[in-house]
N, C-alpha and C positions, 0 to 999 in steps of 0.2 A: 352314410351313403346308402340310398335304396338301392337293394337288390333285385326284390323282386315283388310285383304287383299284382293284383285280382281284384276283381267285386264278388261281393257276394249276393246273389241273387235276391235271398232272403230276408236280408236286411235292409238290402242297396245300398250298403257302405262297401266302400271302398278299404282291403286290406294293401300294408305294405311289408316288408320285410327287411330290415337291414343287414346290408350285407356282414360288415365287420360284429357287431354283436349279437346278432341274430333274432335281435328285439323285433318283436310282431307288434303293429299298428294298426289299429281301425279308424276310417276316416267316415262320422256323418257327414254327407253332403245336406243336409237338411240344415243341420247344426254349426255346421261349418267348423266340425270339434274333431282335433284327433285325439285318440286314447290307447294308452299303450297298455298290453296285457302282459300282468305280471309274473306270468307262469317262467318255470326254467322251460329253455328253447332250448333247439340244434342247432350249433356253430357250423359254419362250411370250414372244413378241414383244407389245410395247405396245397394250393391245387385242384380243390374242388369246385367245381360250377352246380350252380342249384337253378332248379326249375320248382313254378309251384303255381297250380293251379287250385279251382274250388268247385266240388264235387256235389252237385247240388239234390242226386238222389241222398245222398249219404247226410248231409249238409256240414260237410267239412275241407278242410285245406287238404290238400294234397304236395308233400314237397318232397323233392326227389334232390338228394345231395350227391351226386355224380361225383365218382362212377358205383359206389357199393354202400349208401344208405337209400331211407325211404321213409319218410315220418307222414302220419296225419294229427289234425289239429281239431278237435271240436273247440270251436269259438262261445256256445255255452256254456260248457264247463271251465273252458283255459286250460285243455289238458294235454300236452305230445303223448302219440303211440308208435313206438317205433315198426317197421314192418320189414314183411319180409326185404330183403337187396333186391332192384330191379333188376332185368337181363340188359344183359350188354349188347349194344348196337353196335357191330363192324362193317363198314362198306369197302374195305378192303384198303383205308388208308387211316387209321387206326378207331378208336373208338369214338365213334359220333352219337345223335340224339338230344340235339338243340331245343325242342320243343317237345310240348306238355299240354296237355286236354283232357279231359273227362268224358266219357262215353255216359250220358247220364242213361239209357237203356240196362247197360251192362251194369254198371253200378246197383240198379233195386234189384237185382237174380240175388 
């Protein structure tokens, strides 16, 4: 089951993400090929919602495993980095923060 999608600018393939095994997917559209990367992923933990966008000063994935992981992805190398824990979103009916984007400005600082 996909979990979660992006293009990558740089490529203009299309990634995916499966939800239950956390297998990362590239999709040429040119090729009409998809290719799965063989690196060990991050699993979403019991409960967990993941978001995941792609950082295109950086030129990497960005996936946020809610509520207290955060990995990046160079698609070059095949490589996860784990990072710091995101801050928590409260709007006063428990912890939100459904969506995900890249500031690519803030990103090249």
């Amino acid at each position: 089951m996909i979990g979660q999608v992006t293009d990558n600018p740089s490529s203009e393939d299309v990634i995916a993400r499966e939800l239950d095994s956390g297998d990362l997917w590239s999709y040429n559209i040119g090729a009409g090929k998809w290719t799965r990367f063989d690196r060990p992923r991050p699993i979403n933990g019991e409960g967990h919602g993941a978001l995941m966008t792609y950082d295109t000063a950086q030129r990497r994935l960005v996936l946020v495993l809610i509520p207290d992981h955060s990995w990046t992805f160079q698609p070059t190398s095949g490589l996860w980095s784990e990072q710091a824990a995101p801050p928590q979103l409260n709007f006063g009916y428990g912890p939100g923060g459904g969506e995900i984007t890249s500031n690519q400005s803030r990103s090249a600082q």
